[in-house]
C-alpha positions in Angstrom: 5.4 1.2 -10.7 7.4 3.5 -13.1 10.6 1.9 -11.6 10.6 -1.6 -10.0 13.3 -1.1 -7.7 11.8 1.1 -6.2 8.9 -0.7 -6.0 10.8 -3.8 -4.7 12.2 -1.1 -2.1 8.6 -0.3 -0.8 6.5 -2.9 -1.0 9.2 -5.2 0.5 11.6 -3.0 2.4 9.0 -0.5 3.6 5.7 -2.4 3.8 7.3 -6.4 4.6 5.1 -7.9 2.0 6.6 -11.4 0.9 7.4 -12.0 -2.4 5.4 -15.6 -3.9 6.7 -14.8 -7.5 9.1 -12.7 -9.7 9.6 -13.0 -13.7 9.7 -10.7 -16.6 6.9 -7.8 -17.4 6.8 -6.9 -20.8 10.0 -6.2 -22.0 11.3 -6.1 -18.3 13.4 -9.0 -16.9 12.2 -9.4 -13.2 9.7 -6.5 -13.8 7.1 -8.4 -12.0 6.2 -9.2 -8.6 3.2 -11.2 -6.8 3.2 -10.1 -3.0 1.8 -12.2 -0.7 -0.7 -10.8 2.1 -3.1 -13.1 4.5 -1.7 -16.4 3.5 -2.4 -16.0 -0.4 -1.5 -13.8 -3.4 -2.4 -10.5 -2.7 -0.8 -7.9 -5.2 0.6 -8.1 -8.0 3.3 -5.3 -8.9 4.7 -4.0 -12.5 6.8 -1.5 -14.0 4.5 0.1 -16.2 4.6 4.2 -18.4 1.2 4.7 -16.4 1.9 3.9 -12.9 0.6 6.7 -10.5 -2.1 7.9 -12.7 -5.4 7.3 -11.0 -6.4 9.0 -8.1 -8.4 6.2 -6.7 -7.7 3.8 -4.0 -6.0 0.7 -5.9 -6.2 -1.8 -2.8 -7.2 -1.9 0.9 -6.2 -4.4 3.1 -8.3 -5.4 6.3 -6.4 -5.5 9.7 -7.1 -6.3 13.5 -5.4 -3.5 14.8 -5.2 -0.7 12.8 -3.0 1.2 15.0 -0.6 -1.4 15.9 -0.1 -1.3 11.6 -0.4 2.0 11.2 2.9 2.5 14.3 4.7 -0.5 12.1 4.7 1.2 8.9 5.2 4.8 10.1 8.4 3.4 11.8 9.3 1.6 8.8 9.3 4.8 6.6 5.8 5.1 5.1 3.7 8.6 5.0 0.2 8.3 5.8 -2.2 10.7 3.5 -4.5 13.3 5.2 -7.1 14.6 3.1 -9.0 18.0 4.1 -12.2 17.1 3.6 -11.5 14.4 6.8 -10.8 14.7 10.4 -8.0 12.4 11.3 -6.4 11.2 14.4 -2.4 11.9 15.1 -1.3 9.0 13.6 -3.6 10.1 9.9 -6.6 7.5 11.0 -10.2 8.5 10.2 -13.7 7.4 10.7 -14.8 5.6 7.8 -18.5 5.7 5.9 -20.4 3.2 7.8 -18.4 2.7 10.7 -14.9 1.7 11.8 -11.8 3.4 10.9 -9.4 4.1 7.8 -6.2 5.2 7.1 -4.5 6.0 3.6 -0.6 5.6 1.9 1.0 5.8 -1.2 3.7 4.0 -2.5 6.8 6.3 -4.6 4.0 6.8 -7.8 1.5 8.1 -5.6 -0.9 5.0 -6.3 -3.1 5.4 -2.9 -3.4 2.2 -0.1 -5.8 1.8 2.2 -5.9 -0.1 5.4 -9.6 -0.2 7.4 -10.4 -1.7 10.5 -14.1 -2.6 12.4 -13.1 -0.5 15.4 
């Protein structure tokens, strides 16, 4: 992230992930956090110059109930990504390659999420 408050502000306001860890990055006091998802460490956020800059999908996470998440978040103020060359549902949910579904987000860089379910 190019600013860790507003990471802090997403990934724990917006998304409820837990925090296991904080300390310094670099040159940043409390530029660090380890985020907890599915009873262990899950991701592990920075402020870094170069946050934002790839266009790939950094981290998916697996749910149940993709819906159910996908209402959560939207209600807790995160945008779900539509790409054109997709068909996606109301809520930004598309089929994914081999079956099941996915749906894409992005925190304040524009560093893309993804969250896929079975069915």
């Amino acid at each position: 992230m190019s600013d860790i408050q507003e990471a802090v502000a997403f990934y724990e306001g917006k998304l409820g992930l837990p925090v296991l860890e904080s300390g310094p990055s670099a040159d940043i006091t409390d530029g660090n956090r380890v985020y907890g998802s599915g009873g262990g460490p899950a991701l592990n956020v920075y402020q870094s110059a170069t946050a934002g800059k790839t266009p790939a999908t950094l981290a998916t996470w697996y749910v149940d109930d993709l819906d159910q998440i996908v209402d959560e978040l939207v209600s807790s103020g995160v945008e779900f990504v539509r790409y054109d060359q997709f068909e996606h549902d109301a809520k930004g949910i598309t089929a994914r390659a081999g079956g099941g579904r996915i749906a894409w987000f992005q925190d304040p860089d524009g560093n893309t999420f993804a969250l896929e379910a079975d069915v």
